[in-house]
Each structure stands twice: as C-alpha cells, then as structure tokens.
C-alpha positions in Angstrom: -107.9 130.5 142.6 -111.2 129.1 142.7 -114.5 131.5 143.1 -115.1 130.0 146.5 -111.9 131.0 147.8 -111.7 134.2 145.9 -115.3 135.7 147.3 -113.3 135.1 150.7 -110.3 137.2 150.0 -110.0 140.3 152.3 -110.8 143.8 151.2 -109.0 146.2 150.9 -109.0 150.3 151.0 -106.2 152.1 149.2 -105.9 155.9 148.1 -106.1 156.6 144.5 -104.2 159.7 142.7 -105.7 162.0 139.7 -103.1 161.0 137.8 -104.5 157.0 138.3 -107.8 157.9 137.2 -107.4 157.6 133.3 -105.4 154.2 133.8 -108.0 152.7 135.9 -110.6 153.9 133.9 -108.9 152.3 131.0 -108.1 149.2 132.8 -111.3 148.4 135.1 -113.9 148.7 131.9 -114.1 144.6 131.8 -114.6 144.8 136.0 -116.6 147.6 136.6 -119.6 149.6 135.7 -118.4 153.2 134.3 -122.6 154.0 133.5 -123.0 157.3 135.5 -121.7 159.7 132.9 -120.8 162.1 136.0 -118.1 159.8 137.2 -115.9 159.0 134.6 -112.4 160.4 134.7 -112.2 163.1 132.5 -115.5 165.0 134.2 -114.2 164.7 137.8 -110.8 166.1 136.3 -112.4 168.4 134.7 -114.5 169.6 137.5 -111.3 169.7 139.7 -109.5 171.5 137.5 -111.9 174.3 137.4 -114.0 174.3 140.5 -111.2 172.9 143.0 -111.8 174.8 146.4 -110.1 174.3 149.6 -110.7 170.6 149.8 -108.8 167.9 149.3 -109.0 164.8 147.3 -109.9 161.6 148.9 -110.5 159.1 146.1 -109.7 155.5 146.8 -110.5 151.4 145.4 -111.9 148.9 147.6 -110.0 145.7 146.3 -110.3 141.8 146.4 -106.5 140.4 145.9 -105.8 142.4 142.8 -109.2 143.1 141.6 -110.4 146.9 141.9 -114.4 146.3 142.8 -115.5 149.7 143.5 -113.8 153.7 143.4 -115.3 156.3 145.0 -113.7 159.7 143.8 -114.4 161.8 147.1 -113.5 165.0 148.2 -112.8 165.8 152.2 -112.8 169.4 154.2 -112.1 168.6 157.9 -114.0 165.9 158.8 -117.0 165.9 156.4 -116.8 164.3 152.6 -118.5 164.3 149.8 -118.2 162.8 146.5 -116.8 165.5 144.0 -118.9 167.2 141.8 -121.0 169.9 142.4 -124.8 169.6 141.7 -125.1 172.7 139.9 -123.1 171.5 136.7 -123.3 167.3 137.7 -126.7 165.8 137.8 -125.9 162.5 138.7 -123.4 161.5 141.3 -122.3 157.9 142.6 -119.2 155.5 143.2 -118.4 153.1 140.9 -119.0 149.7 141.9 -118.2 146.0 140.3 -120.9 144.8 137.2 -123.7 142.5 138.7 -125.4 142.7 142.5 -123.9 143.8 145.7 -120.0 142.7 145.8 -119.3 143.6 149.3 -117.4 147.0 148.6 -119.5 149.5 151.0 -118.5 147.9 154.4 -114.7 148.5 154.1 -115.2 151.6 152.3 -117.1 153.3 154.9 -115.6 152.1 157.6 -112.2 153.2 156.0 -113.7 156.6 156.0 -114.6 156.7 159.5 -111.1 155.5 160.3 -110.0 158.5 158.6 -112.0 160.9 160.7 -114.6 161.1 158.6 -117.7 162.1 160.7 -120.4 162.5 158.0 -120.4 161.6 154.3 -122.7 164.3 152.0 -124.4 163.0 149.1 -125.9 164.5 146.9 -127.6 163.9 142.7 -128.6 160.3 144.2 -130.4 158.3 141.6 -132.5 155.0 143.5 -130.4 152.9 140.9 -127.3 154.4 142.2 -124.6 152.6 143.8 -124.8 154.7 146.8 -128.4 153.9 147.4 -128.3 150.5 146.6 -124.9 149.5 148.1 -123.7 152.1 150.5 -127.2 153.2 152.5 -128.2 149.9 153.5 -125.0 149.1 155.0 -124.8 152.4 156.8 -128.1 151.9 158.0 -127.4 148.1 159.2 -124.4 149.6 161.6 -127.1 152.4 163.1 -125.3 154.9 161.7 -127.3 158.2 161.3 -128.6 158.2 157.5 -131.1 160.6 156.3 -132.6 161.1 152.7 -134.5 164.2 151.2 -135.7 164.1 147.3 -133.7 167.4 146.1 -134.5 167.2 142.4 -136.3 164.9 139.7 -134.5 164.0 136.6 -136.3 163.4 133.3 -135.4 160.1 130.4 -137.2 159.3 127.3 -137.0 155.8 126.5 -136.3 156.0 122.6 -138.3 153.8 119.7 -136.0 152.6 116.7 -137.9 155.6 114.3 -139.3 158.9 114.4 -142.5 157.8 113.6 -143.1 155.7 116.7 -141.5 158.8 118.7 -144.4 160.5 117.5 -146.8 158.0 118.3 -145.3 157.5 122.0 -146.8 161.0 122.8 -150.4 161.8 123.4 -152.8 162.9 120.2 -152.7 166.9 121.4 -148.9 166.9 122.4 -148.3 165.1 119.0 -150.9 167.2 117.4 -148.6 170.3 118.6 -145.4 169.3 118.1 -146.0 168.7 114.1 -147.9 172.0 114.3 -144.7 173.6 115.7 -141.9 172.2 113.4 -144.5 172.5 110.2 -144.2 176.4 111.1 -140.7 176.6 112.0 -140.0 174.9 108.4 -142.5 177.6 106.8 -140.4 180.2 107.9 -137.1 179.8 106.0 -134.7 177.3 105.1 -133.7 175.0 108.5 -130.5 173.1 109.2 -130.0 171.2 112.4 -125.9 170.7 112.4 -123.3 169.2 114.8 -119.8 170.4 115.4 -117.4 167.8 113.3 -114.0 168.6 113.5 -111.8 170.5 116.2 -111.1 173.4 114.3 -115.1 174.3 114.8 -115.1 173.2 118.1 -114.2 175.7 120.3 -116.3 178.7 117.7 -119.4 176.4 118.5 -119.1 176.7 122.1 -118.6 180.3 122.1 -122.0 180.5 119.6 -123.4 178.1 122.4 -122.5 180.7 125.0 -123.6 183.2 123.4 -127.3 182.0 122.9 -126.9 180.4 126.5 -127.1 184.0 128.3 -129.3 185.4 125.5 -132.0 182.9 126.7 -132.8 183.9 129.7 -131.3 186.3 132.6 -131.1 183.8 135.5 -128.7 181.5 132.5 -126.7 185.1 131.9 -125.8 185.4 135.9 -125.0 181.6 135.6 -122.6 182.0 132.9 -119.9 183.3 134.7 -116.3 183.6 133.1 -115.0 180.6 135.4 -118.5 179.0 134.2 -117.2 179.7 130.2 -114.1 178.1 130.7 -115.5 174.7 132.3 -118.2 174.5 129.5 -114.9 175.2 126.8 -112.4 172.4 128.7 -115.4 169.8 129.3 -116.6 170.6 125.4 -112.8 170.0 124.3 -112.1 166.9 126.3 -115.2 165.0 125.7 -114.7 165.8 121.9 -111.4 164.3 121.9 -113.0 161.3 123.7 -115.8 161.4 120.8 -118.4 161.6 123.3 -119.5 165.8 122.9 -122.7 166.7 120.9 -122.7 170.4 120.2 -125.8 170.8 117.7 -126.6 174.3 116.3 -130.4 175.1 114.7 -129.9 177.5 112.0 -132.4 179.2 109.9 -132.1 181.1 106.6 -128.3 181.0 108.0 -128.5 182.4 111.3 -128.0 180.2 114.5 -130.9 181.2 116.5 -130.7 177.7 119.0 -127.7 175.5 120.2 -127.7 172.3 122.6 -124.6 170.3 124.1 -124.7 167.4 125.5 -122.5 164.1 125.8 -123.1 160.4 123.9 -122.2 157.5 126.0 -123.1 153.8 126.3 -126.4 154.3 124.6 -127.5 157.2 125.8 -127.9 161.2 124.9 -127.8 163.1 127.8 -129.0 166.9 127.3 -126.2 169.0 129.0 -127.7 172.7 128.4 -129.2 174.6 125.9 -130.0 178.3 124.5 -131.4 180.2 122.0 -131.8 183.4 120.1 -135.0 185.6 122.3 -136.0 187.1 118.6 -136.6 183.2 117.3 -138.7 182.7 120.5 -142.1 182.6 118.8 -141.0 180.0 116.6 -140.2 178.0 119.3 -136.4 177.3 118.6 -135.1 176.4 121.9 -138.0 173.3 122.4 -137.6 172.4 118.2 -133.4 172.3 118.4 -134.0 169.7 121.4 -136.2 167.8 119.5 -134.0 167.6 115.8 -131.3 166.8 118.7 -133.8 163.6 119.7 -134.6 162.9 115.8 -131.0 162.7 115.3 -130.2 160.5 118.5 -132.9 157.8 117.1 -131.8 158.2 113.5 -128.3 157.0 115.2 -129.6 154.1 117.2 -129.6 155.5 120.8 -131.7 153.5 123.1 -132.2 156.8 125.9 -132.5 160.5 125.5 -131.7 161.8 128.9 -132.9 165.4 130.0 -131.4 165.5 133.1 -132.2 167.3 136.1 -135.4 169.8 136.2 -139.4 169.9 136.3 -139.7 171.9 133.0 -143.5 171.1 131.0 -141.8 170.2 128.0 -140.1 167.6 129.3 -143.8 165.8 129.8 -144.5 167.2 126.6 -141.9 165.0 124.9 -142.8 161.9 127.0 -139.8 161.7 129.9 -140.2 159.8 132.6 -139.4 161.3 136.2 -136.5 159.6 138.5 -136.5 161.3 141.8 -132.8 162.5 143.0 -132.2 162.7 146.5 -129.5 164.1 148.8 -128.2 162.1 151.5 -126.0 162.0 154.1 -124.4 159.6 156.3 -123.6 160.1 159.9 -121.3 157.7 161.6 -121.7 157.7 165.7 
C-alpha cells in the first residue's frame, strides 16, 4: 500500500485489555512513542493493582488498517474518565501517540468516548509537550467542546553535561561555592559510600531501609506512607528492577545509612521518584548530598536528563532545574 493511500485508511477505536498491555508495549516500540515514564505498562498495572477503586478500565488503540497509532489507558466511573494514574504517586500523565507530528488519532478517540457516554474527560499531570496537549486539546477545542486548563503543579529537569566538572560550572559561583562546601564537610565527617541495590536478593531489604528513612524525614512523608502506600512502593521497586529500570541508591556514612533515593532509568533519563533521610544526619545535609552522588552517578553513566519531578522545592534551583508547568485539564463534550 502506498503512503498516499495508507494516510487515507479509516480509523479505528477498539478496547484494549490489561492482559494486552505488555504485548503491545512490546510490539508497538518501532510505532509509537513509549517517552512518558508514567504510561508504560508495568506502572499503570502496577497502579491498578494497588490503587484500583470502583472504576472501571477503559483503555483502547486508535488504529490505521493494522497499525496501532495511539493508546490511551483510561479509567471511567459513570460518565466521567480520566486517564489512570493518580497524581499523588504519577507526575506525568498522557496517551501514547505515533513517533513524529499529529497522526490524526484524537478525533476518533474522542469522539469514541463521547459515543460511549462519556460526558467529561479529566486530565490531570499535563506536561505542554504532552500528547494530550498537543494532540487531544486542540481538536476538542476545534468541535466547541468545553476545554478548560489550570497550572496544578511545576515539574523540575536538569539538563545534564557529559562530566561533573561542567555540572559544577552550570551552577552559579555561590550555589557552586556551597555545594563543594557541603560535600567537603559531609566527607570530613566519616568514611562515605553512595551504593545502589544490585541484585534481587537486596532488593526488597533496600526498600524497606528506603521506607524507613522516608517517614523518618518528615511527618507529612510518615502520614503519606501508609501500609497500602508500602506495598505499591515494594511491587513498583520489584517490577521495574526486573525490567532493569529501578535505581535504589543508599548514602552511608561510617556504615550507617543515614539517606536513600529511588527513582527509575529510562530512555536517557533519571527521574527522582522519592527520597528520605536519617533527621540525626540533617546538619550534614544528607538528604540534598544523596540526590546529588545520585546526579554524579547518572552523568558518570552517560544520562542526558536528571528529572526531579513534580514540586517547587529551593534546591531544585539550587542544582540548576528548569521548571515545566503541569496543568490539569478537562474536557467537556456538549
């Protein structure tokens, strides 16, 4: 079929199981663009898995012939849907759409949910590169349906050099000044090992250590850190390690863990899924100084991105980030 012909084949919506995911995930890499680290199969299963309430899957592919060009994993109560996910534990949200510009997926995907008796679409972690802003809000907004869009967050990256050194330089002379000022000390004060969880055996000890230093930090992370909480953070660390995509990194001193970060390695990119640390260390500044080795090691390893996801912390500044608004939306159809 020539290109002509085929950019002139009809669309169309079907419903896509759980149990598809993995198999189109696997499958659709070569056609489209798996970049939000928040959609990928094993997250939205593991979400599901732990967080399912009384709503009900509504995933489905937009195709051309045989060609999947877009899957948007939504989830539907009544007559409202949103894509699943919850923004409290997934920063970024989106469909997944074909590589390149606009492929003509977001007309027959809407429409299919308004056919369904869909009356509004919530979204929400919406990053202006997303899919849904690019794709899915202009064509809402061509058919007068009702679209409305409030910044709810900002999100934080640091575009990384190829060495530490020209990390260092990227920051301003006092924030530099500073931050060699605060791992000079930390190293004064006893012997320091930055390590990272290895092998499966370790895995699941890490997390608890991770846990642990996660409540310890601070009281509004110990209320967080429920025991539903624990077990998403233990199935998410397991899966993505068997994936080889989980960074657990533990700062020890003289021995004793006293800061721990996870996070997840994909396509380039660190992204910075939590931390905590030991209040006793807190003059030393652990919890800033185990991000940081966590950024040394990323550029010793060749990342191009450090991504510190979603909130306004200073040190995020501090260390250079740039600020991407995220915004919730929501689509109305009349």
């Amino acid at each position: 079929m020539n290109r002509s012909k085929a950019q002139h084949t009809t669309l169309t919506v079907r419903p896509v199981t759980f149990a598809e995911l993995t198999e189109l995930w696997t499958g659709s890499r070569r056609t489209l663009d798996w970049d939000c680290l928040f959609t990928l199969p094993p997250w939205l299963q593991t979400w599901w898995s732990i967080f399912r309430t009384d709503q009900e899957p509504h995933i489905v592919a937009v195709e051309r012939g045989p060609e999947i060009i877009a899957l948007a994993p939504f989830m539907r109560r009544e007559t409202t849907a949103e894509l699943i996910g919850s923004p409290d534990v997934c920063d970024y949200l989106d469909v997944v759409g074909g590589h390149g510009t606009v492929n003509g997926f977001a007309e027959p995907l809407l429409e299919h949910l308004r056919q369904s008796g869909i009356h509004q679409v919530t979204l929400r972690g919406v990053r202006p590169d997303a899919r849904v802003w690019t794709d899915l809000l202009p064509v809402a907004r061509s058919k007068n349906w009702d679209v409305t869009c409030e910044q709810e967050e900002v999100a934080y990256q640091i575009q990384l050099p190829q060495t530490w050194d020209a990390f260092l330089q990227q920051l301003n002379g006092k924030q530099r000044h500073e931050l060699r000022r605060k791992l000079r000390r930390l190293d004064e004060a006893g012997t320091l090992q930055f390590r990272q969880v290895a092998n499966g055996l370790a895995e699941s000890a890490t997390v608890d250590l991770f846990l642990e230093l996660f409540r310890a930090s601070r009281p509004d992370k110990a209320t967080f850190m429920t025991t539903q909480m624990a077990a998403y953070f233990h199935t998410l660390a397991q899966t993505f390690f068997d994936l080889d995509m989980l960074m657990l990194g533990v700062l020890e001193l003289d021995g004793q863990a006293v800061s721990a970060v996870m996070g997840f390695d994909y396509q380039g990119t660190r992204y910075l899924y939590n931390s905590g640390y030991d209040p006793a260390y807190r003059s030393l500044s652990v919890g800033l100084l185990c991000k940081v080795l966590s950024i040394q090691d990323a550029i010793a390893k060749g990342f191009s991105s450090y991504d510190l996801l979603k909130g306004a912390e200073t040190y995020k500044q501090r260390l250079g980030a740039r600020a991407t608004k995220l915004y919730h939306c929501t689509i109305q159809f009349t």
